[in-house]
N, C-alpha and C positions, 0 to 999 in steps of 0.2 A: 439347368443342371442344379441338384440340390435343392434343400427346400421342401416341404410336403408338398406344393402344387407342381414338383420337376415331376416330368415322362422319368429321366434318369437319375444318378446318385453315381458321380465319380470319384473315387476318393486316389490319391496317389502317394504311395508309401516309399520313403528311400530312409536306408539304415547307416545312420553317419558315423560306421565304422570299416574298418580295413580299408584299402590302397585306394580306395576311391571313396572316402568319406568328406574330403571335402569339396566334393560335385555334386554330394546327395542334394543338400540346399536349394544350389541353381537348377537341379535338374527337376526336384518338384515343383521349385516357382515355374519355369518352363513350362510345364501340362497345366498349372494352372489358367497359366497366362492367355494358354490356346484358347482353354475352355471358356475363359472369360465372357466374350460374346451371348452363350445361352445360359448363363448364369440367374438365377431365378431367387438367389437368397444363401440360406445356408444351414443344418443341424448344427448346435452347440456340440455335439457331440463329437464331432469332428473338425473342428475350429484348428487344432492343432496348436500350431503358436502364433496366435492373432494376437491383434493390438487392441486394445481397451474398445478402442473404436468399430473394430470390425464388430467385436461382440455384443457391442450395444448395438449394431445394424441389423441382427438376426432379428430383432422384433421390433414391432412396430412401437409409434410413442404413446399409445392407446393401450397398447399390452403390456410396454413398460410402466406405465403409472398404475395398471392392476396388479401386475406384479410386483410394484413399491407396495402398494397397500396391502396387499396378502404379508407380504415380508413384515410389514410393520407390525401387523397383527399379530403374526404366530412366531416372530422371531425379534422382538422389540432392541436384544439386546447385542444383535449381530452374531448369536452361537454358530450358526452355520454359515456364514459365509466362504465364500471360494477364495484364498489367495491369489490363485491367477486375474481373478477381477478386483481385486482391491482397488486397482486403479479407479474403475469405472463403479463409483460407489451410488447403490441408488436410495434416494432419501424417504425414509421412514417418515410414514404420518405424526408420528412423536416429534418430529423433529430433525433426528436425530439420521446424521450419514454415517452408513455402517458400510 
């Protein structure tokens, strides 16, 4: 499931409002949980609210060190990075962890 090499792409939505807002949570870890088994990887795009960690798992350490370097190239000084990945900071050829 998920991933460009998945057959499928499941995504599961729950809206953490009205009378049953606070079940949305456990009821999407639940379908995740199930699917877990043919789990194949994952899109950023739908990461939702992952931990630093998950989001660095989407790619390999081979695509992550081309992606440090492209970033370091064309973005030396951190202009675009994502607050949600602040955490997971990847380190510019400069030096420099943005």
């Amino acid at each position: 499931m998920t991933g460009r090499a998945a057959a499928y792409n499941a995504i599961a939505i729950a809206v953490p409002d009205g009378p049953l807002a606070d079940r949305a949570g456990a009821h999407v870890d639940a379908v995740t949980s199930a699917l877990e088994p043919w789990a194949s990887g994952g899109l950023l795009n739908f990461v939702g609210q992952a931990s630093a960690a998950d989001v660095a798992a989407l790619w390999s350490t081979a695509d992550r060190e081309r992606l440090a370097d492209i970033r370091g190239r064309h973005d030396p000084c951190g202009m675009f990075r994502r607050a949600e990945l602040s955490a997971e900071r990847l380190p510019h050829k400069s030096g420099m962890d943005i």
